[in-house]
C-alpha positions as CSV (number, residue, x, y, z in Angstrom):
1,X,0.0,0.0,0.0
2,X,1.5,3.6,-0.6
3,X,1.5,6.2,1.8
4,X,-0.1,9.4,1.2
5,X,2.7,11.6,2.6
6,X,3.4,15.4,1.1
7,X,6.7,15.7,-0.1
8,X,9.6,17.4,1.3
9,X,10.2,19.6,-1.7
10,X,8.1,22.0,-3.6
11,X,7.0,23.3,-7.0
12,X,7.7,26.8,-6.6
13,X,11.0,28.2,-5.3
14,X,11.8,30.6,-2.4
15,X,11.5,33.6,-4.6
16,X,8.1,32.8,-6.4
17,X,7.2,32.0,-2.5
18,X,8.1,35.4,-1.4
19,X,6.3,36.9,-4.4
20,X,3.4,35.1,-3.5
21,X,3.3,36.4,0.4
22,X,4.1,40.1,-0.9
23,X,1.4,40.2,-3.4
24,X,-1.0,38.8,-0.5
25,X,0.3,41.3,2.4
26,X,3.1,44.1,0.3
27,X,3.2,45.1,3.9
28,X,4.5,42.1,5.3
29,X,7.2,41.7,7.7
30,X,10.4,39.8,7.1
31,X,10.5,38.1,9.8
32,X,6.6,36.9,8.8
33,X,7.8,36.4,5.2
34,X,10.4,34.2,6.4
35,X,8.1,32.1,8.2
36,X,5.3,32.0,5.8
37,X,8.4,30.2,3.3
38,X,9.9,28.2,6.0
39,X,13.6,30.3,5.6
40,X,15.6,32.3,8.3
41,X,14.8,36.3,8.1
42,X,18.4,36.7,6.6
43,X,17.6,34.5,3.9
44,X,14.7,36.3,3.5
45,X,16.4,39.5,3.4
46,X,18.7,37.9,0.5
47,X,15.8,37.2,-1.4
48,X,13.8,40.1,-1.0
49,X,17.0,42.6,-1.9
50,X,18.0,40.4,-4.6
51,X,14.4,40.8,-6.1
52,X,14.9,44.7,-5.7
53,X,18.2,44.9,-7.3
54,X,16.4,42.8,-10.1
55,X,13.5,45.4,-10.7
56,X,10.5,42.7,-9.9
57,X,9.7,44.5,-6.7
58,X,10.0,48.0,-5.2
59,X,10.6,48.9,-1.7
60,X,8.8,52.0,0.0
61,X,9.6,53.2,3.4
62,X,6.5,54.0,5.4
63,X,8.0,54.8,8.9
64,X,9.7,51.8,10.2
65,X,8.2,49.2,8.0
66,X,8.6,48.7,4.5
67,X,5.8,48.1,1.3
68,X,6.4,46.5,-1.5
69,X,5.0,47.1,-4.7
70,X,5.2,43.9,-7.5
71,X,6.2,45.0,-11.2
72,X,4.3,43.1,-12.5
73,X,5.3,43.6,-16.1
74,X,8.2,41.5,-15.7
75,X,9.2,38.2,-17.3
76,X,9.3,35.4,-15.7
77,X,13.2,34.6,-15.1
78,X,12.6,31.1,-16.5
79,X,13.8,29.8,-19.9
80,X,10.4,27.6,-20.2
81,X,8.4,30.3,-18.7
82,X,10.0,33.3,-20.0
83,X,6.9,34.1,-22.5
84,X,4.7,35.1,-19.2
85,X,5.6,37.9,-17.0
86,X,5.1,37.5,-13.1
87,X,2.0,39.4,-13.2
88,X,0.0,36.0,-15.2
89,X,1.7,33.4,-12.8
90,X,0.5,35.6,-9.7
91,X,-3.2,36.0,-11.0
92,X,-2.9,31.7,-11.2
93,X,-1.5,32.1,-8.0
94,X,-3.9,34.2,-6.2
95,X,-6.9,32.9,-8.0
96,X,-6.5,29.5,-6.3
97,X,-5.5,31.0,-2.8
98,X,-8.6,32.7,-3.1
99,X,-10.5,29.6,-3.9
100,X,-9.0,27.5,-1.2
101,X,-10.4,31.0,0.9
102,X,-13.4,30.2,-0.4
103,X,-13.6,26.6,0.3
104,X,-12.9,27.3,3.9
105,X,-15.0,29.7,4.7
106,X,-18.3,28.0,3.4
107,X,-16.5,24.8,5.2
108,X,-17.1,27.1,8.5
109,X,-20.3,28.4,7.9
């Protein structure tokens, strides 16, 4: 019989993660971002500087804390992929968080 077991890996790497959280919260914390993926807050911080430097997210300062704003515009840094920009993979993205949303809340109800 096989075990039903979720793997230890996953389809979408660190980055895409990150880009995932920050279009869900562009106010998020680090420290929460880091959790969310499952990575120390100085990975985080590598991965959310090296995204900056690479123009497919911009930082604001709003007091302390930071916002982020997702150029969407931008292609996908994958040679399969590289026809959609990250704008298309986040609307796939979002549209099935906000299904599983969905699926909870009636699950509630």
């Amino acid at each position: 019989m096989i075990e039903k077991t979720a793997p230890r890996w996953t389809f979408l790497t660190n980055y895409a993660q990150a880009l995932v959280c920050i279009a869900d919260d562009p106010g998020i914390r680090l420290r929460d971002l880091g959790d969310r993926i499952g990575i120390t807050e100085r990975a985080t911080h590598r991965i959310v500087t090296e995204l900056a430097n690479a123009g497919y997210i911009t930082r604001e300062r709003h007091g302390r804390r930071n916002r982020y704003t997702i150029n969407a515009h931008l292609p996908i840094p994958d040679p399969i992929a590289r026809e959609q920009n990250i704008g298309q993979l986040l609307e796939v993205l979002a549209a099935t968080r906000a299904e599983q949303r969905d699926d909870r809340s009636a699950a509630t109800a």
